[in-house]
DOVEXLO-344429 format. One line per 2 residues: number of its first residue (from 1); their letters; for each residue x, y, z of N, C-alpha, C. Coordinates in Angstrom, 3 decimals. Each point is the difference from the previous one (the first is absolute). Example, Ala and Ser with C-alpha at 12.3 -4.5 7.8 and 13.67 -1.06 7.14 Angstrom:
! DOVEXLO-344429
1 = AS = 13.190 -5.690 7.800 -0.890 1.190 0.000 0.900 1.200 0.000 ~ -0.350 1.050 -0.720 0.820 1.190 0.060 -0.770 1.090 0.730;
//
This chain:
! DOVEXLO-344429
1 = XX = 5.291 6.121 -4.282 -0.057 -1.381 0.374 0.246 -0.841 -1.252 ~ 0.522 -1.390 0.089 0.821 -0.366 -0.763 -1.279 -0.874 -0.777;
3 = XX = -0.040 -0.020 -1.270 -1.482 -1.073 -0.159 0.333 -1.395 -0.233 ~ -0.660 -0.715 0.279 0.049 -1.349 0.105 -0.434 -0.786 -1.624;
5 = XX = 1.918 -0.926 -0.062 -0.953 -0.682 -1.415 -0.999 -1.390 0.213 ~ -0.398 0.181 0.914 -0.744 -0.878 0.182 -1.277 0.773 -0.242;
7 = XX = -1.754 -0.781 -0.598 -1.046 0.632 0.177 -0.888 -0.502 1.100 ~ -0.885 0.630 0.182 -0.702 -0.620 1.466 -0.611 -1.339 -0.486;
9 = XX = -0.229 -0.373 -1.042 -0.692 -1.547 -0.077 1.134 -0.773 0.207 ~ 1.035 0.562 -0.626 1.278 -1.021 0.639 0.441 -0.070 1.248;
11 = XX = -0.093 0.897 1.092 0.254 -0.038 1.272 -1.041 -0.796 0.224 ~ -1.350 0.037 -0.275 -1.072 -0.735 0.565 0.089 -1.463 -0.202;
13 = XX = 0.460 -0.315 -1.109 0.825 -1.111 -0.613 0.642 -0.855 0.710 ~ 1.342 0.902 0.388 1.190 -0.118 0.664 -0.575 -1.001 1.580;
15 = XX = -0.944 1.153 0.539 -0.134 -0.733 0.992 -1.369 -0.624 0.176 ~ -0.427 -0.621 -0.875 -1.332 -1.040 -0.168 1.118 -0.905 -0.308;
17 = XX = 0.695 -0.450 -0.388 1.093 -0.993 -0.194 0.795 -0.186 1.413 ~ 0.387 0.911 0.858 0.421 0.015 1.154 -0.995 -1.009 0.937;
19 = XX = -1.001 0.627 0.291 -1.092 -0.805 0.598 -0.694 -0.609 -0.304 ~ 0.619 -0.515 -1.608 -0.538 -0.938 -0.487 0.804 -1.173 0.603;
21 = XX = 0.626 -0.096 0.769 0.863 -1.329 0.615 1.397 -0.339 -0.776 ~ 0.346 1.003 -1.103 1.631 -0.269 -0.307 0.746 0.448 0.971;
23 = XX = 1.141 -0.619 -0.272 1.468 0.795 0.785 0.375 1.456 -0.089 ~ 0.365 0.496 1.058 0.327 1.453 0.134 1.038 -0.144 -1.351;
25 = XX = 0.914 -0.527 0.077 1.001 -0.569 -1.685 -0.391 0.177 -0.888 ~ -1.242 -1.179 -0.358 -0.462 -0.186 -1.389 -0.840 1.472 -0.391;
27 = XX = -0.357 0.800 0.686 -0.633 0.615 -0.303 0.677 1.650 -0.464 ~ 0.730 0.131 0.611 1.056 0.593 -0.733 0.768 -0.502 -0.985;
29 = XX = 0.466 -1.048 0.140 0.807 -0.039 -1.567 -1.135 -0.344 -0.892 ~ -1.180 -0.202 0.038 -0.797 0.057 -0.699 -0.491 1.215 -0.703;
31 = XX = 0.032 0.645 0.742 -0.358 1.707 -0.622 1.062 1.218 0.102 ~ 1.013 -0.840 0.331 1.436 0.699 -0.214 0.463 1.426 1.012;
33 = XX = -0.778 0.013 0.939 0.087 0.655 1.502 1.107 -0.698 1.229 ~ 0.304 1.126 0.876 0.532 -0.376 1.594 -0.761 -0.465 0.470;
35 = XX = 0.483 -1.037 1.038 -1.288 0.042 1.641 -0.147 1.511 0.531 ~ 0.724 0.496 0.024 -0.343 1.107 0.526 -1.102 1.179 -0.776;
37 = XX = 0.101 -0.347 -1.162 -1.280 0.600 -0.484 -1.027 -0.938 -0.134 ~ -0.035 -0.914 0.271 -1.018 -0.599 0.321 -0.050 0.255 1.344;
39 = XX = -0.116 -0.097 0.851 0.034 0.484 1.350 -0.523 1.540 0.215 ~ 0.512 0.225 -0.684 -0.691 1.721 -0.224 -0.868 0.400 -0.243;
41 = XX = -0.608 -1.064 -1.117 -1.113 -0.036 -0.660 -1.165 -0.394 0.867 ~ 0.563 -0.742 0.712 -0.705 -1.335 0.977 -0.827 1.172 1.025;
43 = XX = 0.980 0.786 0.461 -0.504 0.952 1.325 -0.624 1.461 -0.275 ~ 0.184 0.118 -1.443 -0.357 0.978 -0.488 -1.334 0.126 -0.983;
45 = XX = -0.684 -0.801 -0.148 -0.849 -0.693 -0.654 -0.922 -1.512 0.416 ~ 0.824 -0.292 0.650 -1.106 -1.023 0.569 -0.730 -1.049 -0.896;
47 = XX = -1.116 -0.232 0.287 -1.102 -0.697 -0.809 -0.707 1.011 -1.157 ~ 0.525 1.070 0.120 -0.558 1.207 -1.369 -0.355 -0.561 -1.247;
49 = XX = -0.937 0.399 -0.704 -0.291 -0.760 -1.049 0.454 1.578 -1.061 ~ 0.165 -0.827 -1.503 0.562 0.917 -0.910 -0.497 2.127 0.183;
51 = XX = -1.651 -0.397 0.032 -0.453 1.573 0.068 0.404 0.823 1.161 ~ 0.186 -1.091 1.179 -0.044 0.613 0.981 1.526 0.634 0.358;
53 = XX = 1.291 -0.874 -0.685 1.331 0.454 0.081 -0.081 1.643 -0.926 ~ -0.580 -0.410 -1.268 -0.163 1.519 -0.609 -0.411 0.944 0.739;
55 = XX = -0.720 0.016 0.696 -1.064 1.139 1.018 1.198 0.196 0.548 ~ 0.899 -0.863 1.465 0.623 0.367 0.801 1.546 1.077 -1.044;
57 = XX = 0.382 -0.499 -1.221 0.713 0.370 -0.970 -0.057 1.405 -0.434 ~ -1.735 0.349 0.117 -0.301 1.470 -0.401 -0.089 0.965 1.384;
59 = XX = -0.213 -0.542 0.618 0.010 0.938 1.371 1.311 0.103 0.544 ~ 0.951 -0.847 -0.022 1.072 0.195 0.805 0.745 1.288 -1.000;
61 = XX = -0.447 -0.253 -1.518 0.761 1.148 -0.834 -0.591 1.292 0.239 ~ -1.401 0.134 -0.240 -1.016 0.966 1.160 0.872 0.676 0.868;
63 = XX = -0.289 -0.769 0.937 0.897 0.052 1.529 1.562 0.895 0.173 ~ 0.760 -0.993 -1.340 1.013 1.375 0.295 0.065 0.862 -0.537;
65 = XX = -0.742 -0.073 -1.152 -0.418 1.693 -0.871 -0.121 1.272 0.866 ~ -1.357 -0.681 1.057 -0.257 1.096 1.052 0.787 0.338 1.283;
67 = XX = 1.134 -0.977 0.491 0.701 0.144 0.653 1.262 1.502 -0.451 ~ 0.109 -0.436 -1.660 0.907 0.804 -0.452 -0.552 1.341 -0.132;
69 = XX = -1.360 0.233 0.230 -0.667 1.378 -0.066 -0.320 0.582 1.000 ~ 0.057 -0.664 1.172 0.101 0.345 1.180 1.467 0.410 0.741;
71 = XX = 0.962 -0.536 -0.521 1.449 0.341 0.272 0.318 1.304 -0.445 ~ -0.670 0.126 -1.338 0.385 1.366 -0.529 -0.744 1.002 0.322;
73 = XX = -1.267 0.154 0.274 -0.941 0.703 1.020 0.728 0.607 1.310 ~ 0.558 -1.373 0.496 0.719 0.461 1.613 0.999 1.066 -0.489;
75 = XX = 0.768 -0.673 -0.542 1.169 1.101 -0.727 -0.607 1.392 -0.384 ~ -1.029 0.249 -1.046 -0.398 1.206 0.171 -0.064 1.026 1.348;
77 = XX = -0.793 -1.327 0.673 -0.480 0.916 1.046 1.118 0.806 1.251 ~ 1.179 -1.264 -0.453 1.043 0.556 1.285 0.274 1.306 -0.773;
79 = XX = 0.206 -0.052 -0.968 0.914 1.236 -1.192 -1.073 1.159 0.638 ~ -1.160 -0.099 -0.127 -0.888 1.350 -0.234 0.156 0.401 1.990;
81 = XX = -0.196 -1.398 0.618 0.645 0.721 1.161 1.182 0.977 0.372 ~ 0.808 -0.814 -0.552 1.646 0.906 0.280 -0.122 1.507 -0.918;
83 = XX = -0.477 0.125 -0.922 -0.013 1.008 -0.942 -1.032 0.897 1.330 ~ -0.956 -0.489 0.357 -1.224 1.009 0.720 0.972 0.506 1.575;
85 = XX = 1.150 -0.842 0.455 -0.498 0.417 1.005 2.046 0.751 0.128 ~ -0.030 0.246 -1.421 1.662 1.061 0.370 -1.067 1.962 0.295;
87 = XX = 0.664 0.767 0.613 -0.618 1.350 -0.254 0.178 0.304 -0.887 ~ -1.045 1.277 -0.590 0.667 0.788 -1.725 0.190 0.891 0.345;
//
């Protein structure tokens, strides 16, 4: 996953300025972003405050760590199937 140069106080930033009542505009060329990542940010984060974007930050990396250890698990397991079930 690609890392973000942005840090989470700056996303938190980003959009405390959002709902702080500026323009979807000013607020990007202010911090030098798309609407669309602001928008992204918007639905993906919410009202999150700085600690709490970190938390969601460490689990989602969590998350696919164990996804990727579970993929390779399955894979074992088909292999040791096909290997078990030729005759010798």
């Amino acid at each position: 996953m690609r890392k973000s140069k942005f840090s989470d106080q700056q996303i938190t930033a980003v959009l405390a300025d959002s709902r702080g009542g500026m323009a979807t505009a000013d607020v990007c060329r202010k911090h030098g972003i798309t609407s669309k990542t602001l928008y992204a940010w918007r639905s993906k984060f919410g009202t999150m405050q700085g600690s709490e974007v970190r938390r969601l930050k460490t689990l989602e990396e969590e998350n696919s760590k164990l996804k990727r250890i579970v993929a390779d698990q399955a894979l074992d397991i088909i292999m040791l199937k096909e290997v078990n079930s030729k005759n010798w």
